[in-house]
N, C-alpha and C positions, 0 to 999 in steps of 0.2 A: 701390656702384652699378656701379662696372667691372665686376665680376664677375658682376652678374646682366647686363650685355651681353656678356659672353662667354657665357653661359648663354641665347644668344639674346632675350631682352628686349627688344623692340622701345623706340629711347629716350621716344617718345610717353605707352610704359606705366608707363615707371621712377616716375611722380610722379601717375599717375593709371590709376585700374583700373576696368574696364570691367567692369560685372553691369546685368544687368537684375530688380527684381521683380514678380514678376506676381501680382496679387492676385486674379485674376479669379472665386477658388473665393471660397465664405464660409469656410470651414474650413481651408484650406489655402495656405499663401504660400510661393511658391517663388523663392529668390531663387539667379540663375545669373550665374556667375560667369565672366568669358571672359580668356583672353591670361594675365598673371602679377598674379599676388597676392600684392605683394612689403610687407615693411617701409617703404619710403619712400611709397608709393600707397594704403595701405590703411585709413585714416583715414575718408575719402567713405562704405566699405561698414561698416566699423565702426559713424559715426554711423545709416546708415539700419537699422541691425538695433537701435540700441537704439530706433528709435519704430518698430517692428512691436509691434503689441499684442498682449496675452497674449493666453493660454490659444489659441491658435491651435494647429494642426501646419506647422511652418516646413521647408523641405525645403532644404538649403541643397547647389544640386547644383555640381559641381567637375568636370564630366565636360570642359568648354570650356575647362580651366584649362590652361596652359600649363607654370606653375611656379608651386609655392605653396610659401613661405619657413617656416622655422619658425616664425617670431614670429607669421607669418599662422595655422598651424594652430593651434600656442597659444591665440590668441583664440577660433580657430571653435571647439574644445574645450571652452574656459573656457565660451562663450557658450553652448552647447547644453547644459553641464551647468545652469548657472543659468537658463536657459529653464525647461529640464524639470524644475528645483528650486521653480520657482515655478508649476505649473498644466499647462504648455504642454509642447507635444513639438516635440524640435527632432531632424531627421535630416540628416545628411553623408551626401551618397549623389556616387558618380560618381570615385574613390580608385583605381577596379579598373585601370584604364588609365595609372594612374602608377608609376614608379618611385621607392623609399626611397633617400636618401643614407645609411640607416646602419638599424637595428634599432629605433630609437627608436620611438615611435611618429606623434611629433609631428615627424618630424624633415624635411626639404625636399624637396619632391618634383615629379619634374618628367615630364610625359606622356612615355609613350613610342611613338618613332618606327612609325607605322605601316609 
């Protein structure tokens, strides 16, 4: 946790992560993500993605995202394949304006400095 407050991390965000979903489409749930999306916070958006019902298109955007940890894209990964394993389309949009810690794909990434 020290290390995502040197990594700027507000300490507020360290244990809880800030998104909003909007459902307001029939067909489309866009769930946005703000500030850091770390391994110790990210439990909250975990659980509200597993009761978004299927067969929707789920847009899950990262453009407000501060810092997103591996273990966080991990999941968003895992969960967009098995969305889209089961009926539904799930898209990561909003990646363009961060920076990779390494080649990986999943690996931590954190906005960069306008």
């Amino acid at each position: 946790l020290i290390l995502h407050l040197a990594h700027g991390v507000k300490p507020g965000n360290l244990l809880r992560i800030s998104y909003v979903i909007d459902r307001s489409s029939t067909d489309e749930i866009r769930v946005q993500v703000h500030g850091a999306a770390i391994f110790s916070n990210f439990i909250g958006l975990k659980s509200a993605l597993a009761d978004l019902p299927a067969g929707k298109t789920v847009v899950v955007d990262l453009a407000d995202a501060s810092l997103i940890c591996h273990t966080v894209m991990d999941f968003i990964e895992n969960y967009r394949r098995d969305y889209n394993a089961h009926g539904g389309r799930c898209l990561i949009k909003g990646l363009d304006q961060h920076l990779s810690y390494s080649d990986h794909p999943l690996a931590l990434r954190r906005k960069a400095k306008a």
